[in-house]
Phi, psi and omega in degrees: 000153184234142190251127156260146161240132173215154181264170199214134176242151172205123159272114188302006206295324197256010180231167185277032220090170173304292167318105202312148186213190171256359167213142187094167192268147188225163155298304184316292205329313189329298200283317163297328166333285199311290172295353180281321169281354173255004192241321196098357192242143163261116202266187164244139178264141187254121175231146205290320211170164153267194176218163167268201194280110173105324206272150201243153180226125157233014176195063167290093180273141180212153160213181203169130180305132173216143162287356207294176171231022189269097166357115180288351150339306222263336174331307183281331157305292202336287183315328186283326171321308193270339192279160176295181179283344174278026189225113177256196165206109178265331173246189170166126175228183184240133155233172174336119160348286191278022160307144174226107184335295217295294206295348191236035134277147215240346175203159167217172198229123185233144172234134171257162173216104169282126197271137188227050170265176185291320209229162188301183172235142171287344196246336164236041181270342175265005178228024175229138159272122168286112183211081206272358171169126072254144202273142198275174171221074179329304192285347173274337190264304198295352181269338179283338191289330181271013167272007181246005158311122128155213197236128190197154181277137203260346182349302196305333168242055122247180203276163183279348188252023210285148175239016189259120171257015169253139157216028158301127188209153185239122157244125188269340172212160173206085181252193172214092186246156222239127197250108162282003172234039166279298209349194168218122194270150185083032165232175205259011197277140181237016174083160150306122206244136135253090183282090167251129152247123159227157204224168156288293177221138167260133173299127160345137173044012175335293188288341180275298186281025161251350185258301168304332123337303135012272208282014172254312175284310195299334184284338187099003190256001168198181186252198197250026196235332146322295159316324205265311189292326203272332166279323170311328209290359181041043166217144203293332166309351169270357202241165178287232191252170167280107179311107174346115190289355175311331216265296172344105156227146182270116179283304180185135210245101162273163193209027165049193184289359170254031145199140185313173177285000000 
């Protein structure tokens, strides 16, 4: 048996999440689909982590055991051949029997992206939240986005339905960069607002109810000093609303040195 790791772009708009369920169309269903047809074996696939429903991937890892003998070059044309057009495979390697995605990533990175314009972009509008006014006060989110660096119980921004009985969680960065050059001049348009966190690991809706709660300090309705009180309090009821998963992409999955750059 050969152990492959390969990376995944995906736009989630037509799927139920990542993650095979019992109901709805999944990436995963996609991507074995893909290998069964190209090998005859259905594998079990392993993923750096899941996603919901809606929620976007440009650098998603997964690996899964195979008898095949098919070069790990050659994998990712294979597969695109077979997979629909939102599901790429950009990379592939053979790595160790006992690698595993989930267990031996060491940081991940998700970006939200808020169209904070007057009016939607027509071309990225299923992979953006639209928040065309109150005008955000961009410097407020980011001082409030740094009281939540560092290793803290995360209760408060997580989903309610969370199965985690740890909600200790470490973010090692947090920024906010701001893409202006859709704006339009001489209008209130503030451009693509870009939230990346990256983390040791994330809680359900994490990065989505911290983004909401955000968009409550760039709105004026709380301060950015607020953030550091709404995480002590270690309840979700403190925290703000959940941000749409359209807005949601998985950025990147680090592995250190047990896989190349």
């Amino acid at each position: 048996m050969r152990n492959l790791c390969m990376t995944l772009a995906y736009d989630g708009t037509n799927y139920h999440g990542f993650q095979t369920q019992p109901a709805g169309k999944t990436v995963q269903d996609e991507l074995e689909a893909s290998i069964l047809a190209l090998t005859g074996d259905k594998p079990k696939i392993i993923a750096s982590g899941r996603t919901d429903a809606g929620v976007h991937a440009y650098a998603q890892v997964f690996n899964f055991h195979t008898s095949s003998l098919i070069p790990a070059d050659r994998w990712p044309l294979a597969l695109n051949a077979r997979l629909p057009q939102d599901i790429v495979v950009t990379r592939s390697w053979e790595v160790p029997l006992e690698f595993n995605s989930r267990h031996a990533a060491k940081r991940k990175t998700y970006r939200y992206t808020i169209n904070a314009n007057r009016y939607p972009d027509v071309f990225h509008r299923h992979m953006q939240f639209h928040h065309p006014a109150p005008q955000l006060n961009i410097e407020a989110m980011r001082d409030g986005l740094q009281q939540l660096v560092g290793t803290y119980d995360f209760t408060s921004f997580a989903s309610r339905h969370s199965q985690k009985t740890n909600h200790v969680r470490t973010l090692l960065e947090a920024r906010i960069e701001v893409d202006t050059t859709t704006c339009r001049p001489g209008t209130a348009d503030q451009g693509f607002i870009h939230i990346f966190l990256t983390g040791t690991g994330f809680l359900q809706h994490m990065v989505r109810i911290i983004t909401g709660t955000l968009l409550q300090v760039g709105e004026g309705k709380r301060t950015p000093e607020d953030m550091k009180n709404i995480l002590l309090a270690c309840d979700r009821a403190a925290a703000g609303p959940t941000a749409v998963g359209k807005g949601l992409a998985l950025w990147n999955v680090d592995y250190g040195e047990l896989l190349p750059e």
